[in-house]
MITIKOL-378147 format. One line per 10 residues: their letters; for each residue x, z, y of C-alpha. Coordinates in nm, 4 decimals. Example, Ala and Ser with C-alpha at 12.3 -4.5 7.8 and 13.67 -1.06 7.14 Angstrom:
as> 1.2300,0.7800,-0.4500; 1.3670,0.7140,-0.1060
***
This chain:
xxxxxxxxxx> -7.2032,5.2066,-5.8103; -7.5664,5.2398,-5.9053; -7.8717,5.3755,-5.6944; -7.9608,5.7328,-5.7126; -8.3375,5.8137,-5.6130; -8.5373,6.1524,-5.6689; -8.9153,6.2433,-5.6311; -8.9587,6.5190,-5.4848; -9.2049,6.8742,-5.5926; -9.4092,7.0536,-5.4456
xxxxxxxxxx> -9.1745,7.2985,-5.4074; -8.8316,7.1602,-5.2414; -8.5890,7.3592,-5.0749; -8.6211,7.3371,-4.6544; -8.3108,7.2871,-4.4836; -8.2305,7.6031,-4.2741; -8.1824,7.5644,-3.8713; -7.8325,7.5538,-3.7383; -7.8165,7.9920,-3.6736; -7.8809,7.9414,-3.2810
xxxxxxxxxx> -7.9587,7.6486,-3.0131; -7.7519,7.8352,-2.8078; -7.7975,7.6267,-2.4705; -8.0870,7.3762,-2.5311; -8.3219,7.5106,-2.2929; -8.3536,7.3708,-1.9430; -8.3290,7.6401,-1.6748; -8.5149,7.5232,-1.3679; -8.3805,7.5474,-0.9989; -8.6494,7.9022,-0.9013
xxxxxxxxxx> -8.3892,8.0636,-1.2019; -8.0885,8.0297,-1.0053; -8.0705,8.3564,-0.8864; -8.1199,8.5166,-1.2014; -7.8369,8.7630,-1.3271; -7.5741,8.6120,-1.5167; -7.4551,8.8965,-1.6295; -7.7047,8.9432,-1.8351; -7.8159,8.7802,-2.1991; -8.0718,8.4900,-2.2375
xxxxxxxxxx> -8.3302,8.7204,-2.4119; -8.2248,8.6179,-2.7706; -7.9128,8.8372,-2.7500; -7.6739,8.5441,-2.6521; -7.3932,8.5966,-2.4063; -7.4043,8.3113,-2.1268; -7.0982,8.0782,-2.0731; -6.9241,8.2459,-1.8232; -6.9126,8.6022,-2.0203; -6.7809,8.3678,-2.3454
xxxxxxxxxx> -6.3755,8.3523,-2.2753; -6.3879,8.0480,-2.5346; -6.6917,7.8942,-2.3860; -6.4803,7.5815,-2.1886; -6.2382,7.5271,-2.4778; -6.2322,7.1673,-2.6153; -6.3244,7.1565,-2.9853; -5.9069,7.0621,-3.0535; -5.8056,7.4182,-2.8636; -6.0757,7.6117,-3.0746
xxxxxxxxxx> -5.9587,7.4764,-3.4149; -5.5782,7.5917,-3.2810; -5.6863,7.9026,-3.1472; -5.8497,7.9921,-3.4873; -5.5610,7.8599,-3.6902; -5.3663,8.0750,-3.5109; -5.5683,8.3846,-3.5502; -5.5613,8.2748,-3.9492; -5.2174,8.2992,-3.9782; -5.1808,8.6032,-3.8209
xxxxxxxxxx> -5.4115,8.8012,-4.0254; -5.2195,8.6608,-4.3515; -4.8760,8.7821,-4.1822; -5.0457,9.1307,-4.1243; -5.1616,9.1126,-4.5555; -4.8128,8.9707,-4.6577; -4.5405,9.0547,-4.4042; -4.3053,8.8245,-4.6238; -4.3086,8.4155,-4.4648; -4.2722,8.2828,-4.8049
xxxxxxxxxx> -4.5962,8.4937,-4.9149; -4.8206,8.3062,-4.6410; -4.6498,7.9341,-4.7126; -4.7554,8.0078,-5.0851; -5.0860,8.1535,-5.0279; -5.1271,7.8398,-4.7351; -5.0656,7.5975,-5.0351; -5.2461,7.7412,-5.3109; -5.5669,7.7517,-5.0684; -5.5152,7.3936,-4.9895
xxxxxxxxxx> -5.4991,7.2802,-5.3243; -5.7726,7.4857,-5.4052; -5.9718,7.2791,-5.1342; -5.8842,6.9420,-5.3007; -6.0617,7.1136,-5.6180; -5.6878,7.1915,-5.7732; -5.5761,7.5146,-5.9157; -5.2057,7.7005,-5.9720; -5.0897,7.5390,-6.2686; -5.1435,7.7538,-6.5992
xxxxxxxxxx> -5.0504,7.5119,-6.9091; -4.6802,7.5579,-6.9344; -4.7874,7.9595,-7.0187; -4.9696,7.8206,-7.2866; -4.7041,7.5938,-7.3861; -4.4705,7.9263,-7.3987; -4.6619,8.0661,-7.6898; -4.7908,7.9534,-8.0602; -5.1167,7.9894,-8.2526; -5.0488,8.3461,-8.4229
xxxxxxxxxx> -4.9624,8.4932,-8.0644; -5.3061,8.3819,-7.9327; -5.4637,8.5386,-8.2362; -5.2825,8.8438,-8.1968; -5.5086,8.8664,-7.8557; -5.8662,8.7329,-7.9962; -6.1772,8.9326,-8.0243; -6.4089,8.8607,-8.2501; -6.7822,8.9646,-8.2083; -7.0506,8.8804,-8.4340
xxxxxxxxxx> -7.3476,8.8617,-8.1912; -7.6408,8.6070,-8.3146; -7.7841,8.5734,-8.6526; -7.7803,8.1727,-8.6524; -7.4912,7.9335,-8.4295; -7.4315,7.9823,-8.1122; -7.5081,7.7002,-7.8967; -7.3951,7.8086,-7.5089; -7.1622,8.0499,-7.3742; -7.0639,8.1925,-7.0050
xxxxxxxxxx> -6.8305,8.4323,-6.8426; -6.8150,8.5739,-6.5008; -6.5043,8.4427,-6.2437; -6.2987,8.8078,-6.2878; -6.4055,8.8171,-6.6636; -6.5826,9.1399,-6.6654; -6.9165,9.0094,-6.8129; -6.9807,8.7020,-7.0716; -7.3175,8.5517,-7.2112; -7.3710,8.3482,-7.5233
xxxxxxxxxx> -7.7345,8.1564,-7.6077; -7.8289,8.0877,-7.9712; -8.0751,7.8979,-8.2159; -8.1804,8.2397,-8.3042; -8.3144,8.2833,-7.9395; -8.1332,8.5349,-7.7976; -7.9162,8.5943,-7.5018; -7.6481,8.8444,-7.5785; -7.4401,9.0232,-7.2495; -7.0450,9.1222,-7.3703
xxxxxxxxxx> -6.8153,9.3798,-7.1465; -6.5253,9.1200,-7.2069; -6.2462,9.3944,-7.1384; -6.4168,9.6409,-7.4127; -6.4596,9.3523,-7.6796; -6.7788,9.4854,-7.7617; -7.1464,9.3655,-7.6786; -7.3947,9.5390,-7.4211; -7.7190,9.3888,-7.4649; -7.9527,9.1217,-7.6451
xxxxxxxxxx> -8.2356,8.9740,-7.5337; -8.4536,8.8528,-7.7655; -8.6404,8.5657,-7.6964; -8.9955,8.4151,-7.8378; -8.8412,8.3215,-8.1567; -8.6317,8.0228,-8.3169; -8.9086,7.7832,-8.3322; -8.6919,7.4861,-8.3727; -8.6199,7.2205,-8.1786; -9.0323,7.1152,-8.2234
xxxxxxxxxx> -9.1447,7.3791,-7.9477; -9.4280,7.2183,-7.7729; -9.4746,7.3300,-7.4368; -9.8362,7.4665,-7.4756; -9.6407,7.6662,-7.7301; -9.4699,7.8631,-7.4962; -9.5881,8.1889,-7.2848; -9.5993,8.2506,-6.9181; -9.3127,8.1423,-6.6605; -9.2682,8.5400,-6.6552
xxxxxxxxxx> -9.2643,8.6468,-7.0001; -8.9228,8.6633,-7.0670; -8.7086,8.4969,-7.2959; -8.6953,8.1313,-7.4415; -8.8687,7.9544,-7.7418; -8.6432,7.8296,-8.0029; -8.3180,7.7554,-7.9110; -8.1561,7.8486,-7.6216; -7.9055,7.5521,-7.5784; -7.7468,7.6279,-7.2048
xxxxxxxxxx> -7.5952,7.9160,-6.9890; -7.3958,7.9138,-6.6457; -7.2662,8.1950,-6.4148; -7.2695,8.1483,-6.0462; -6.9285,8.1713,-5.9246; -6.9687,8.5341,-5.6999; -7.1227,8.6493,-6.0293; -7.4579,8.6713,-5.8906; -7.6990,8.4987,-6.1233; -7.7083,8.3293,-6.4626
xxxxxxxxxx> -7.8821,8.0497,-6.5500; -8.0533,8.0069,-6.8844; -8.1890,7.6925,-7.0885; -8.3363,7.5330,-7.3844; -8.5562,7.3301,-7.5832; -8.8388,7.5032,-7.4594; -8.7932,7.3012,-7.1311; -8.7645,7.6234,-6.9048; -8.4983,7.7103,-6.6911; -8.4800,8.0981,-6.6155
xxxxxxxxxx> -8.2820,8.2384,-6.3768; -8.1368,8.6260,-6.4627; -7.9538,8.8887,-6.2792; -7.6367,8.8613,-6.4252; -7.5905,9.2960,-6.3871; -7.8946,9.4583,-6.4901; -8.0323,9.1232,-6.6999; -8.3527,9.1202,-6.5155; -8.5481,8.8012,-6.4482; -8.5760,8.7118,-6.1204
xxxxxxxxxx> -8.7284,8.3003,-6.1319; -8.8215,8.0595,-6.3801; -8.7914,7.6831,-6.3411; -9.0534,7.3841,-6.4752; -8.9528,7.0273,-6.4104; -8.8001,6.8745,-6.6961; -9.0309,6.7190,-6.9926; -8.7856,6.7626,-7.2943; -8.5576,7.0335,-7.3690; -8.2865,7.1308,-7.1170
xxxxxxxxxx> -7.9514,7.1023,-7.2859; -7.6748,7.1195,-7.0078; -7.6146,7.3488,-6.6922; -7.3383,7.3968,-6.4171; -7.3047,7.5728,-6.0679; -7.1304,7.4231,-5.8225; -6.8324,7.6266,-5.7086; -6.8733,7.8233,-5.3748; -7.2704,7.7855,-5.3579; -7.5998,7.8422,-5.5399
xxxxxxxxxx> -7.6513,7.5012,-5.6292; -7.7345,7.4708,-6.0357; -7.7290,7.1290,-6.2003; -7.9417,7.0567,-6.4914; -7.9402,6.8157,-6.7703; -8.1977,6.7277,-6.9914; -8.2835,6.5446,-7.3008; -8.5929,6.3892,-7.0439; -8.2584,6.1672,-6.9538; -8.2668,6.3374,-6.5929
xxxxxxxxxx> -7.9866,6.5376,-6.3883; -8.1771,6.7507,-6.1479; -8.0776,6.9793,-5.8806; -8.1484,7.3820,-5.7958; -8.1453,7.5651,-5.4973; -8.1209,7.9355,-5.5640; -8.0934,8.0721,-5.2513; -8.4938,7.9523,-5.1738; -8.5256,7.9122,-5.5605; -8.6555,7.5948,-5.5491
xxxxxxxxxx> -8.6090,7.2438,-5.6857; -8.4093,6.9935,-5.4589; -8.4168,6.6476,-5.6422; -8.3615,6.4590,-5.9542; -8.1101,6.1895,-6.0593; -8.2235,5.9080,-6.2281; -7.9878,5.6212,-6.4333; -7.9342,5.7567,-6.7735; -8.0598,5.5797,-7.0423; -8.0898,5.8615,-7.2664
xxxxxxxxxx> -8.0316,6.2373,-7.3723; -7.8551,6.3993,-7.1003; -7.6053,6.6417,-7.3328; -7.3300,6.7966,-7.0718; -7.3045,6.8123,-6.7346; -7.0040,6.9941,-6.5322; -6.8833,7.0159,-6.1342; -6.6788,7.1477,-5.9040; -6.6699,7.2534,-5.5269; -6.7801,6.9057,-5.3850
xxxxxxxxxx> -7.1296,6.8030,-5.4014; -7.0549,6.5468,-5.6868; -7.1303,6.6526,-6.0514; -7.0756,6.4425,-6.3763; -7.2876,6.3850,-6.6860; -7.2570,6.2656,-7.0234; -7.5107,6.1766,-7.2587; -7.6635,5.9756,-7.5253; -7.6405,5.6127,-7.3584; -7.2704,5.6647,-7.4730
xxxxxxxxxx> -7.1747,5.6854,-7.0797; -7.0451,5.9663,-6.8669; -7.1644,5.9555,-6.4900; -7.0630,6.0473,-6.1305; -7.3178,6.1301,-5.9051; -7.2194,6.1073,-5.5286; -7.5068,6.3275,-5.3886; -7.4090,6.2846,-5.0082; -7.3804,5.9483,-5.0701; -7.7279,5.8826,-5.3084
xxxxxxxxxx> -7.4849,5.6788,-5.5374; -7.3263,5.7377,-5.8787; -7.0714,5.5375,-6.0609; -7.0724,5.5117,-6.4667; -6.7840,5.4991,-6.6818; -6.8056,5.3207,-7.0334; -6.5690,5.4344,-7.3448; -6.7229,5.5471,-7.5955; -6.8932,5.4056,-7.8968; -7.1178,5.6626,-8.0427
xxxxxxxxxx> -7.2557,5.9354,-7.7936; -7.0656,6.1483,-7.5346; -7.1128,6.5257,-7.5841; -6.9184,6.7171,-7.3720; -6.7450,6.6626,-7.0508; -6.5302,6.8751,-6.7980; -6.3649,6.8179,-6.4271; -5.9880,6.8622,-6.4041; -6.0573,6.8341,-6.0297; -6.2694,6.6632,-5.8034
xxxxxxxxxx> -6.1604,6.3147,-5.8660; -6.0151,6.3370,-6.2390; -6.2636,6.4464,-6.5602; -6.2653,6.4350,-6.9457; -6.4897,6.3275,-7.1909; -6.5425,6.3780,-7.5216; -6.7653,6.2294,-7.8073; -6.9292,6.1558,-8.1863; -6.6511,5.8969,-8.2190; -6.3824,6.1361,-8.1964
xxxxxxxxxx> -6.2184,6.0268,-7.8528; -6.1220,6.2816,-7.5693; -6.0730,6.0272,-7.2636; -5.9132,6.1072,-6.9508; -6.0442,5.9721,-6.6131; -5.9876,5.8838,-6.2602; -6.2996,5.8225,-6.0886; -6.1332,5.5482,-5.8656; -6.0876,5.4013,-6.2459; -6.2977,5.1824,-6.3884
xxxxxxxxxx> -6.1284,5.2667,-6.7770; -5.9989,5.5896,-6.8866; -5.6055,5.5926,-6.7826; -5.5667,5.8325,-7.1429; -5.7568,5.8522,-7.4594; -5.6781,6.0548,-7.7546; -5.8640,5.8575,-8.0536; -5.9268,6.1265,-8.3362; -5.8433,6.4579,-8.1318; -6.0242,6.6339,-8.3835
xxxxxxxxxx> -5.9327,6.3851,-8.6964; -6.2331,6.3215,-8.9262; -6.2235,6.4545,-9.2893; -6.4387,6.4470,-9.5687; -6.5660,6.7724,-9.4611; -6.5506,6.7418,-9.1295; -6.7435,6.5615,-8.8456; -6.4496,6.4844,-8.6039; -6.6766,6.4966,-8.3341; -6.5886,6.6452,-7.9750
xxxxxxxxxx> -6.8726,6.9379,-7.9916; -6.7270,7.1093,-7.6854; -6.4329,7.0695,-7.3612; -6.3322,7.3282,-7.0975; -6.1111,7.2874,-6.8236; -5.9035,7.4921,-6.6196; -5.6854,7.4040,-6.3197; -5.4529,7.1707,-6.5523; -5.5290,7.3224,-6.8702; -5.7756,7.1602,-7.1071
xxxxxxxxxx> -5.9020,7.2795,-7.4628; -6.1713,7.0976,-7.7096; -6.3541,7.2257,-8.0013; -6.5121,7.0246,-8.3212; -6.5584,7.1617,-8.6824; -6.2414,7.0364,-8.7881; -6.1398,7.4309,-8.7728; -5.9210,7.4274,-8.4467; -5.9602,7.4861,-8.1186; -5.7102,7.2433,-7.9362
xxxxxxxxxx> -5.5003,7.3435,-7.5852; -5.3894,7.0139,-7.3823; -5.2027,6.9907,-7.0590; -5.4389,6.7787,-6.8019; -5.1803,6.6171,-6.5905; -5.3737,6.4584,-6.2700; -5.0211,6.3005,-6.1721; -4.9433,6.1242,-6.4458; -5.3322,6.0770,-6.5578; -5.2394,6.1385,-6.8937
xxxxxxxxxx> -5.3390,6.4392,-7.1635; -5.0410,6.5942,-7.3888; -5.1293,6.8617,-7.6544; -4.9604,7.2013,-7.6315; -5.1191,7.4063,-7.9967; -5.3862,7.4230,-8.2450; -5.5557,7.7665,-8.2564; -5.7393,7.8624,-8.5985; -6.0828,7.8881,-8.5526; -6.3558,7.8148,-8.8499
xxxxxxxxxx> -6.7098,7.6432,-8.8081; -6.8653,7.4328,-8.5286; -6.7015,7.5233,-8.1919; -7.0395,7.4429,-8.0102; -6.9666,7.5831,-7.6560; -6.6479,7.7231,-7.4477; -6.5763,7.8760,-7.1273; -6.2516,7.9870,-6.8757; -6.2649,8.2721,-6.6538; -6.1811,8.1381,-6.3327
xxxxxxxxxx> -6.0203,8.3915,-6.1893; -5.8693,8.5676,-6.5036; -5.6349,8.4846,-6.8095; -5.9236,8.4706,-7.0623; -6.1961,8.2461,-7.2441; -6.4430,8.2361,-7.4772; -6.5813,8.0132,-7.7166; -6.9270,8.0196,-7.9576; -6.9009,7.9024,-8.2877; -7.1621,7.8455,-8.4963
xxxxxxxxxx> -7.1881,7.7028,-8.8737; -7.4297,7.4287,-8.7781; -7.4034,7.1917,-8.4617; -7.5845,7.3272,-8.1698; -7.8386,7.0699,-8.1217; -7.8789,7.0170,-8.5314; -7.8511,7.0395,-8.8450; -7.6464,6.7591,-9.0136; -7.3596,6.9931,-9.1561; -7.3383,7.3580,-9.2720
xxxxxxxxxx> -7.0140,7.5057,-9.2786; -7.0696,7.8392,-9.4879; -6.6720,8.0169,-9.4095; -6.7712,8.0508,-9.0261; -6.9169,8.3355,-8.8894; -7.2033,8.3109,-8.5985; -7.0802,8.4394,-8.2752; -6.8133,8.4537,-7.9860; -6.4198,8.4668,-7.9853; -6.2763,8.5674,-7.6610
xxxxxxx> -5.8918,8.4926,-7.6094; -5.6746,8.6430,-7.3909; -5.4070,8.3621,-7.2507; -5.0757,8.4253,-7.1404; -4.9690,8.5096,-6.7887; -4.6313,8.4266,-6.8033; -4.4222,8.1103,-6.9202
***
């Protein structure tokens, strides 16, 4: 494991005070007299009226365990229904999800066509894409500049906003307008959705990082820091914590409660190109050094795993101790953190042709289901098994042009994937049959 350091801004989130010293002040001997009965001026019942007050920190964990259960026998009078929901809530705490790839598995490629959308939404590739946890709203970012906002369930788009023009991926920052103006110079390269829906984050090469209501799309902070164009971003699950990665070779860290910077995370050796976590404060990055990194944030540490030969794109956590990678030499590799090699690699997941790159250009996970996207003209559906440590393909899906960005819906059957006919972070290929925009895919439910 390598250091982790940061330097801190001006502005740095301020950890909040534990909600109430309850008992910290000394009461001297003249206050013995004083009614008990009555609070301690800050609205705080004394020990004796607290029935819990003398119970050892063992009893209050019981007692509450106890009330737990009850209230989920009260929502689902059936035993078996509170020993499932008991599991599934466990698992979900270890960062693992009800299993979804066999439902995959039950269907083929024309069945998940028969349940694709497809909107044409950006004039040039999309680059980024991001949907809400229940699925009702989804974003996509493009080299045109724009943000476009989708009601997934109608299939249709809602609203664009149009940034300060594709300027290319030259935009110099004395280029660009005021924190508040708006939209992004050039291309927009990164989106991410808080997980209660509440904001989405936006990114590109014009360094900024703006922060939207995710409802009525309005602007609510803007982010400097980073001294080349921002390129990856992720929330971690359960909080307001956004990670950013940037082609300034940094991981830094947002708090968007106090919407302010926290830290940054040195140790890549170059571009910083995807970046994805999960509940616990550990995130992992991939970039142009050809490594993919684990940062430990409690712990100040991160670890690096070494595969690949050319450099690693995209990257995605199974869970919070197993992640894939993907890269420009064609290899989607499996990991283990406690690993110091990836326990699977597929070599050419997205085979190289004379027309075609073979790169990995994008990965998306969820619970054990995995998919990856190149310009070979699929989009690719693997089963992630953490117990085995080993990927198996389930179906190729149809899908033309660069497949630059993809997303699941945590908490609903569907995804959604950008394609664009140029690579979103250049210009080495042009594939003229694809059409700029979004596909969103509706996946089984049953298998």
């Amino acid at each position: 494991a390598e250091g982790m350091s940061g330097r801190r801004a001006s502005k740095v989130a301020k950890k909040q005070k534990p909600d109430g010293a309850r008992w910290d002040a000394e009461i001297s001997s003249d206050d013995e007299d004083h009614d008990m009965n009555q609070t301690n001026g800050n609205g705080v019942l004394r020990p004796e009226d607290d029935p819990f007050f003398s119970e050892t920190p063992d009893e209050t964990r019981v007692r509450k365990a106890k009330e737990y259960l009850e209230k989920l026998r009260e929502d689902n009078p059936e035993e078996e229904d509170v020993e499932k929901q008991l599991e599934e809530e466990a698992l979900e705490i270890r960062g693992i999800k009800p299993k979804i790839a066999h439902q995959v598995r039950s269907v083929n490629a024309t069945q998940l066509l028969e349940g694709m959308r497809t909107i044409r939404s950006h004039q040039l590739s999309v680059t980024s894409v991001a949907i809400t946890h229940d699925a009702s709203l989804a974003f996509s970012g493009s080299k045109d500049s724009t943000i476009v906002q989708y009601d997934v369930e109608a299939g249709k788009k809602l609203f664009c906003y149009k940034g300060l023009g594709a300027k290319g991926s030259t935009v110099k920052r004395k280029s660009v307008g005021a924190l508040g103006s708006g939209g992004h110079a050039g291309h927009v390269l990164a989106l991410a959705v808080s997980s209660d829906n509440k904001f989405l984050a936006t990114a590109g090469v014009d360094q900024l990082i703006r922060i939207w209501d995710t409802k009525n799309f309005e602007l609510l902070e803007s982010f400097q820091g980073h001294r080349g164009p921002v390129s990856a971003l992720t929330f971690r699950e359960g909080t307001h914590t956004l990670y950013s990665g940037s082609n300034d070779r940094t991981v830094k860290i947002w708090n968007l409660d106090q919407m302010a910077y926290v830290d940054s995370l040195f140790g890549h050796g170059a571009e910083v190109i995807g970046i994805d976590t999960q509940s616990r404060e550990r995130v992992v990055s991939v970039g142009m050094d050809k490594t993919a990194r684990v940062w430990k944030i409690q712990q100040g540490t991160h670890l690096v795993f070494k595969h690949h030969t050319s450099s690693a794109d995209a990257c995605a956590m199974v869970d919070n101790d197993h992640f894939v990678s993907g890269g420009q030499d064609g290899a989607l590799a499996f990991w283990d953190i406690a690993k110091k090699n990836p326990t699977w690699v597929i070599r050419s997941a997205h085979p190289k042709t004379p027309t075609t790159s073979g790169w990995i250009t994008s990965v998306a996970n969820k619970s054990d289901l995995l998919a990856s996207g190149s310009d070979d003209g699929f989009l690719k559906f693997y089963e992630a098994d953490v117990g085995s440590r080993k990927l198996s393909h389930i179906v190729d899906v149809p899908m033309p042009g660069f497949l630059n960005a993809m997303s699941f819906a945590k908490d609903a059957p569907v995804m959604i994937v950008g394609v664009g006919q140029e690579h979103r972070l250049g210009r080495w290929d042009v594939h003229k049959d694809a059409r700029n925009g979004v596909r969103i895919l509706r996946l089984p439910t049953q298998g």
